[in-house]
N, C-alpha and C positions, 0 to 999 in steps of 0.2 A: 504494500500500500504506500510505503515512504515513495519507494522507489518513481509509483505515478502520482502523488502528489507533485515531484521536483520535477518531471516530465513535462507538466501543467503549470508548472509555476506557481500551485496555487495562491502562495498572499500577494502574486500582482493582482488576482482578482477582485482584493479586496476596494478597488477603487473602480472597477465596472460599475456594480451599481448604482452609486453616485452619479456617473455620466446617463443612466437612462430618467434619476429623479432628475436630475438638473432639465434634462429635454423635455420634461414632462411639465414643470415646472414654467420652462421658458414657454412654452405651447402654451400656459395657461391650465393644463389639461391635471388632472389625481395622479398619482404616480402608481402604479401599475403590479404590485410584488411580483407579479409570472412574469411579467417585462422583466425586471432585474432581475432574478434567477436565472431567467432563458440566454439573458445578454453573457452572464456568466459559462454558462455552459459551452454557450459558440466562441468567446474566448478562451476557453481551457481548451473546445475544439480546435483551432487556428494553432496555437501552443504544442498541441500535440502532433496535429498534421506536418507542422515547419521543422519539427524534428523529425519525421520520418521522411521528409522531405532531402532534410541537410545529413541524415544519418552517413551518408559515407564521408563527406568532410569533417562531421564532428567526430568519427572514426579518428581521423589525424592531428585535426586541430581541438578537441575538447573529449579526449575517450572515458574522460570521467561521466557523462551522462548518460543519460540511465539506457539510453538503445544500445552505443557504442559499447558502452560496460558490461552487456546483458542481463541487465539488471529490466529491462523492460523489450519483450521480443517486437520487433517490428510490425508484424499483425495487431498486434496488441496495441498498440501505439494508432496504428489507422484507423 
């Protein structure tokens, strides 16, 4: 579980949500909890896809993370 939380990034996430109250906000409009959650999720998604994306450079240039290390199998990851 460590291993895909660092994959994710997770405490970048912690500032998603804020970006969809703020637009909610700036709209005028209630801010939305399944809006922030969802925003959340398709960023841990993007996070996870750019590493199985870069997985063979970060092979060389960063093999500490968690695809390159095997610590998360690349299926897994997409």
């Amino acid at each position: 579980m460590r291993a895909l939380l660092e994959l994710v990034r997770a405490p970048a996430a912690l500032s998603v949500p804020g970006d969809t109250i703020a637009g909610a906000a700036a709209a005028g409009r209630r801010p939305a909890p399944g809006l922030a959650l969802a925003s959340v999720l398709v960023y841990w998604s993007g996070m996870a896809l750019n590493d199985w994306a870069d997985r063979e450079a970060d092979a060389v240039e960063r093999p500490e993370r968690p695809i390159p290390s095997g610590r998360v199998r690349p299926g897994a990851a997409l």
